[in-house]
N, C-alpha and C positions, 0 to 999 in steps of 0.2 A: 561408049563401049557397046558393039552391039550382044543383045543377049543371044544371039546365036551361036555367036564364038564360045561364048560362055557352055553353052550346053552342050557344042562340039567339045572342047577342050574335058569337060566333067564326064559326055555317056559315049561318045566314039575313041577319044585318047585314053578315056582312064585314066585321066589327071588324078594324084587326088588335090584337095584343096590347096594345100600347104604348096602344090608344084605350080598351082594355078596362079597365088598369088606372090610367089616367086617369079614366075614370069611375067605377069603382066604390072610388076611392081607395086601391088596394094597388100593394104596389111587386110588377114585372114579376116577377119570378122567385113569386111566390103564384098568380098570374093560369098562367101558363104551367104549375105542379105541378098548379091544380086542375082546369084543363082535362085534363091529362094522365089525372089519376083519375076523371073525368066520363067519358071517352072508353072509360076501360078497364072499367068500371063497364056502360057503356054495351053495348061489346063482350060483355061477360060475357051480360047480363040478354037479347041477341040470340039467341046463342046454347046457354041453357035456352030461348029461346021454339021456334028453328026446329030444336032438336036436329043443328046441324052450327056446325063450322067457319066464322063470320063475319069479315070483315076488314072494317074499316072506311079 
């Protein structure tokens, strides 16, 4: 599953979870870990780009 979907579906849909993993058929606690590692992931790949400290 690409984590991008994942963070479209969460911060441009305004899923919330419970819709996310209604749709993509997993139970909530999968939906919620891999947002959680999409985010941090995300975090990271910010931060080598702008060389500082990003908070998302």
């Amino acid at each position: 599953m690409s984590t991008l979907l994942l963070i479209i579906l969460r911060e441009y849909q305004e899923l919330t979870y419970e819709e996310i993993a209604e749709i993509l058929d997993w139970k909530l606690s999968r939906v919620k870990t891999n947002l959680h590692r999409a985010k941090l992931a995300l975090k990271q790949s910010l931060n080598k780009s702008v060389g500082e400290s990003y908070e998302l």
